[in-house]
N, C-alpha and C positions, 0 to 999 in steps of 0.2 A: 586629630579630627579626621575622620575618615572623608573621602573625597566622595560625593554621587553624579555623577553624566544625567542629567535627565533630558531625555529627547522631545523636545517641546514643538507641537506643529500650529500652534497661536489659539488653539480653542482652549475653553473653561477647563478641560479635565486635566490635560497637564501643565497648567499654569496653575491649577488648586494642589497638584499633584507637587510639584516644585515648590509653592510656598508651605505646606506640610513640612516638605523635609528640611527646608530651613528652619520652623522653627523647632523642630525635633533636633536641630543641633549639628547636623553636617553640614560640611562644606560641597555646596550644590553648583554647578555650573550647566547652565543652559545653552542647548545645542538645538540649532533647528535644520532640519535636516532638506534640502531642497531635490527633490528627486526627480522633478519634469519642467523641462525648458521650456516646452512650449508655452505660446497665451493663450485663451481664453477665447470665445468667437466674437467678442468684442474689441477685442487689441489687448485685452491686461493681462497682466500677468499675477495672477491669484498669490504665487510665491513672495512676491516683494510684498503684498499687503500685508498676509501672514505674519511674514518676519519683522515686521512692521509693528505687528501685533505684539510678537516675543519680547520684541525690544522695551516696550512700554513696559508688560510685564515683569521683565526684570528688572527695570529700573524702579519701580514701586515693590518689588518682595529687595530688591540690591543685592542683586546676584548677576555673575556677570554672562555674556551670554556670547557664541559663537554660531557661525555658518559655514555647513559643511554640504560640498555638495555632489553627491551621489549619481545625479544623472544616468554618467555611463552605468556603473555596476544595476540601475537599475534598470535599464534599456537590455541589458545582455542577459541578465537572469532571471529578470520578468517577463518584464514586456515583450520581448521575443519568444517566452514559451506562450504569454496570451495568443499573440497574433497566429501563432503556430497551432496552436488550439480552434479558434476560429477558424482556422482553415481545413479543417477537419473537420467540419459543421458539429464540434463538440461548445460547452458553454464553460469557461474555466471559471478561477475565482483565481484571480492576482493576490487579494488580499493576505491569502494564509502565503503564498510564496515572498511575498514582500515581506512580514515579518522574521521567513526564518534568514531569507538571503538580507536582506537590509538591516532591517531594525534590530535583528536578533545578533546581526554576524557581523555587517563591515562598520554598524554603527558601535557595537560592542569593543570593534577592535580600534574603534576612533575612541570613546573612551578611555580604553587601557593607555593610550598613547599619551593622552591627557591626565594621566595619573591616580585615575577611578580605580577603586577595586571593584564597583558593582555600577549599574545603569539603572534608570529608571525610567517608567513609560505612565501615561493617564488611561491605560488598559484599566478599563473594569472587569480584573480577575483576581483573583490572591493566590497568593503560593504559601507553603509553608513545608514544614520536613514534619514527615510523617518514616516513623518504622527507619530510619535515615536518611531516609532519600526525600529530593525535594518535588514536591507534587503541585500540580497547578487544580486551581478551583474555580468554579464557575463565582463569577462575581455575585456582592449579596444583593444588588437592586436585578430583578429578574429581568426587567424589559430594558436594562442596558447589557446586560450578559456578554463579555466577547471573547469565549472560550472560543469559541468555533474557530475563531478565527487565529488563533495560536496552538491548533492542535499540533504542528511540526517543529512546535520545537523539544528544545532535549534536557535531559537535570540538568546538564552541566551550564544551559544557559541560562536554567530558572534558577539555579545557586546562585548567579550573576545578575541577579534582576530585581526590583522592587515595582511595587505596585502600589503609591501609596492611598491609592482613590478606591480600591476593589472589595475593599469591606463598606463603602455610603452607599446611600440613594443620590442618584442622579439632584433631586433637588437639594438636596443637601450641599450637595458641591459648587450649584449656584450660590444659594445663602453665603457657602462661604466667601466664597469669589464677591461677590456684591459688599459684605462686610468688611472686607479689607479690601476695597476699593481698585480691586481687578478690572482693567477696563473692559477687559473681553466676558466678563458675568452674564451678560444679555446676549453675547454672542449665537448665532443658529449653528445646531451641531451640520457638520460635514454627512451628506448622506450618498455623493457618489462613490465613482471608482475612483482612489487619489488621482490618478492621472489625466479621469474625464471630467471629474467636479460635476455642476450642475447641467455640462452641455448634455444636448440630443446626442443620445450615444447612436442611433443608426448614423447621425451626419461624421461622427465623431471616427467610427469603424471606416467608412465609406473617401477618408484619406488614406487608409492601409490597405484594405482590401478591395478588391476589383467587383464591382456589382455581374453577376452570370443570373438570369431571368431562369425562371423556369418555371412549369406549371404547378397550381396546386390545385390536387386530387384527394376526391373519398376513399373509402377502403374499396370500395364497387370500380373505383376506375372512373367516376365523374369528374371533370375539369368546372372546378367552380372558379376560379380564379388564377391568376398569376404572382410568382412571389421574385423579389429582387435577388436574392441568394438564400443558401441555407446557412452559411451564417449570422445571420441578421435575425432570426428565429430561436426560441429556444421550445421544448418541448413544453405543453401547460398554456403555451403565450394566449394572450385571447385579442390582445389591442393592437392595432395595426396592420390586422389581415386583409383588409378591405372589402372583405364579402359582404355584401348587402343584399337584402332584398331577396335571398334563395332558401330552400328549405319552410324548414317547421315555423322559423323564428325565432328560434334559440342560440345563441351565439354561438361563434365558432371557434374551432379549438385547435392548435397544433397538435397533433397526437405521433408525428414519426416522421423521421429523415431515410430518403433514397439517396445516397449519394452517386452512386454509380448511375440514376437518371437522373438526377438533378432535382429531384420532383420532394414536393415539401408535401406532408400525408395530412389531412385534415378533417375532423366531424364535428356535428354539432352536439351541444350537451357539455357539461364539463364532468357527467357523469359516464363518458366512455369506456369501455372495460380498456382500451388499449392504453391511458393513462394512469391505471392501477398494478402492480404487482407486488408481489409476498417477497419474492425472493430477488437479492440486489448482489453482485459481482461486482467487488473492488480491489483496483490495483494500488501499487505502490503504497502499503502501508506505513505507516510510521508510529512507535510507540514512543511517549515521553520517558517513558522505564528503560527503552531501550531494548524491552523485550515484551510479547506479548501476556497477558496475564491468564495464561489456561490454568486451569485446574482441574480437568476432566479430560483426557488425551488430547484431541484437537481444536475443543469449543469450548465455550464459555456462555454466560447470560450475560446481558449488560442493557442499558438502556441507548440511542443512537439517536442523532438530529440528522437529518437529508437534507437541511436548508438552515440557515441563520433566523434566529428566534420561533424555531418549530418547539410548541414540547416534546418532551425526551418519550421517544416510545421504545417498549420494550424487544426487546431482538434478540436471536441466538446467532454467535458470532462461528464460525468453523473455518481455520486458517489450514489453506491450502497454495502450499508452499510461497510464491510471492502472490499470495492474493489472497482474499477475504470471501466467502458464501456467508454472504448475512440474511437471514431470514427472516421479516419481523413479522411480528405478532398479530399487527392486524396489516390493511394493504397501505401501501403508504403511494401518492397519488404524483407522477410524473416526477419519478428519478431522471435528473440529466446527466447523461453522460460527459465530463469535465471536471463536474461539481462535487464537493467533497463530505463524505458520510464518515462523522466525528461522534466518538463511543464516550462513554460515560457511565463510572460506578458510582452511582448518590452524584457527589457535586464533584467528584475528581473526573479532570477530562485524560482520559487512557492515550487517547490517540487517535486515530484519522486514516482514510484511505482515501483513495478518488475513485467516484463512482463510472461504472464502464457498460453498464446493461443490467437489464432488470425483467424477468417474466412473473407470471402469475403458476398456477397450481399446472 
């Protein structure tokens, strides 16, 4: 009986995800994975509840379950490229970094030790081997989709992996969960950053990073207001500006960072041509193949997401040398630079890069 690891963090989808594969007949052990010490702005600590949760869990599917805990590795290969991110007044995404360095890698290899041949996760995505190689897919409930957010990793970890929630609908997975009397069925999905949960993420930033003021200006050079830093901002932002009462009436828009003055760039409108461009410049790519998929000397067609649950828009990709000129096809509205643009042929997701700058024609 083949062994499976599945990494369980106490919500519905990998607890429907674990009782699956037991009754499909392997031997499943449950692992919950605790990646952030700190508490809560209340005093709790979200992890003991969690695990709390796992444990009931498996004690109703009777599977046995452990704690492992990651903290450091994830403080040094995450959370420190976030905070390092932020300080560059760019906008990162932890998420795709914490699957390839945690979930994909040191939990992978906490498995093996445990005598797994393969892991499992309540990722709503499926993999299968295509042509021999193993390919990862966009899950089939669209409004849970979280390709995007595994675009880094590689075959050799998706040969190691199972998914056993990524072909249902999201309700489906309650139903089950409810029917065999999972207590977490009813459970609210997790919608923060794991490590901020539900707090105020400016108060949240605002114990790492050091607040520096500075003004915020029109394209004209108008001071309509003051901003606390420019990391606390992201390009597009419209909540939190506190401009009142100036202009047309049309709400206001982050539309660019001066770092070198300090100065955060802002108009009204969220139809400013300076939040629009065609054309996007991304580093650090990464392909699941391991290699790019040209077929016409350095470009290809493909469709691309700029943001988690955008539809997939059309784009020509041109790989130039460590970097990406993706051009898409119609303008695609406040690329941040941090933030990671994930390709896609039909429902295979190709791979990823991180967005760095963007103009128009």
């Amino acid at each position: 009986m083949e062994r499976i690891v599945i990494g369980m963090s106490g919500g519905v989808d990998s607890s429907v995800a674990a009782l699956l594969l037991k009754q499909q007949g392997y031997d499943v052990v449950g692992v919950f994975m605790k990646n952030w010490e700190e508490k809560d702005e209340n005093g709790t600590c979200t992890a003991a509840t969690d695990w709390e949760d796992v444990q009931q869990v498996c004690d109703v599917i009777d599977i046995p379950c452990y704690s492992v805990n990651f903290a450091k590795e994830y403080y040094d290969r995450v959370f420190s490229y976030f905070l390092d991110e932020y300080r560059k007044g760019r906008t990162p995404n932890p998420d795709v970094l914490c699957n390839r360095e945690i979930k994909f890698k040191a939990f992978l290899d906490y498995a093996t030790k445990l005598g797994a041949g393969r892991m499992a996760t309540g990722h709503f995505v499926r993999s299968e081997m295509r042509d021999g190689h193993a390919a990862l897919l966009k899950g089939s409930d669209p409004g849970k989709d979280q390709s995007y957010f595994l675009y880094m990793l590689k075959e050799a970890q998706l040969q190691r992996s199972l998914f056993p929630v990524g072909h249902m609908l999201k309700a489906d997975v309650r139903a089950i969960a409810e029917k065999n009397n999972l207590p977490v069925f009813a459970k609210k999905d997790s919608t923060g950053v794991c490590f901020i949960g539900e707090r105020n993420f400016r108060q949240f930033l605002q114990g790492f990073l050091p607040l520096q003021s500075g003004d915020m200006l029109t394209e004209s050079g108008e001071k309509v207001g003051e901003h606390i830093g420019l990391s606390y901002y992201t390009l597009g932002q419209r909540k939190g500006l506190g401009i009142g009462g100036r202009g047309d009436g049309r709400s206001w828009f982050v539309i660019g960072k001066d770092l070198e003055k300090n100065v955060l760039l802002v108009a009204q409108g969220e139809d400013s041509p300076r939040l629009y461009s065609r054309y996007i410049r991304a580093a650090q790519p990464t392909w699941i193949a391991d290699e790019a998929p040209v077929l016409d000397g350095q470009s290809f067609r493909c469709t691309a997401r700029f943001r988690y649950r955008q539809p997939d828009q059309d784009v020509t990709v041109t790989l130039r040398g460590d970097e990406l000129l993706i051009e898409a096809d119609q303008k695609q509205r406040a690329i941040t630079p941090g933030q990671s643009v994930v390709l896609y042929q039909g429902d295979v997701c190709l791979g990823g890069a991180i967005e760095e700058e963007s103009w128009d024609d």
